[in-house]
N, C-alpha and C positions, 0 to 999 in steps of 0.2 A: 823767238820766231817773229817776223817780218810781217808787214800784211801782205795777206794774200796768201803769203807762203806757208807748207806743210812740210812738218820733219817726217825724212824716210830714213828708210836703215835699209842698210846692203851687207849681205853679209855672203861670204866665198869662204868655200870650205871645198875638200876634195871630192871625187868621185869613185865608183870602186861599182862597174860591172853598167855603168853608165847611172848609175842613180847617186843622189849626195849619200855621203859615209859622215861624214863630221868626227872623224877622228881627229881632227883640226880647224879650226874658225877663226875667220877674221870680220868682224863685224864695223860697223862705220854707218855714222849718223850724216846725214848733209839733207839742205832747205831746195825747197824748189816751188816753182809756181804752183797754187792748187790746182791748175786746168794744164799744168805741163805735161806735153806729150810725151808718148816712149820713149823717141828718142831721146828729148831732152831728160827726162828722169835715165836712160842708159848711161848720157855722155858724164852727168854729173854724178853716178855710181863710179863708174870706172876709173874717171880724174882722184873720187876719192878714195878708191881701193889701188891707184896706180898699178891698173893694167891697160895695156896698149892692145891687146891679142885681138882680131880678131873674132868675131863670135855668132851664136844662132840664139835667135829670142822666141820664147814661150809665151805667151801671155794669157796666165791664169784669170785676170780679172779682176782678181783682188791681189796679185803677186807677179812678178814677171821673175821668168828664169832664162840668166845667160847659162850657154857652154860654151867652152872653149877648146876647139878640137885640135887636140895631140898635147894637151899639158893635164888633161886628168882632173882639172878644176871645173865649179859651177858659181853660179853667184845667183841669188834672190834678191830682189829690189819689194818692199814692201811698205805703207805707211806706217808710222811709229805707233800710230792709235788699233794698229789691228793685233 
């Protein structure tokens, strides 16, 4: 880890009735600035789960959750320490 920076984890798994199912996960670790915005902790989730789609953002506060509408997936972006 870099200074300044904090490991997150994104992890996309399906959905099934609009909530996550996790009958399936793909989880992925990547760095980013400690005071990086949503956006930038989004742009650097989804470069590292390569998805291009489209999507609607949650933010839990301690969690942010994509969807992505008409492919049935979600993804969570959280710090590594939680």
């Amino acid at each position: 880890m870099t200074k300044n920076h904090m490991k997150f984890t994104a992890e996309q798994t399906d959905t099934f009735g609009g909530e996550a199912n996790y009958s399936w996960v793909n989880r992925v670790e990547f760095e980013a600035p400690d005071v990086a915005s949503d956006a930038c902790l989004i742009r650097r989730a989804k470069k590292a789960l390569g998805i291009t789609a489209r999507h609607t953002k949650t933010n839990f506060g301690d969690d942010i959750r994509l969807d992505f509408a008409g492919f049935n997936i979600c993804c969570f972006i959280y710090p590594e320490n939680c």
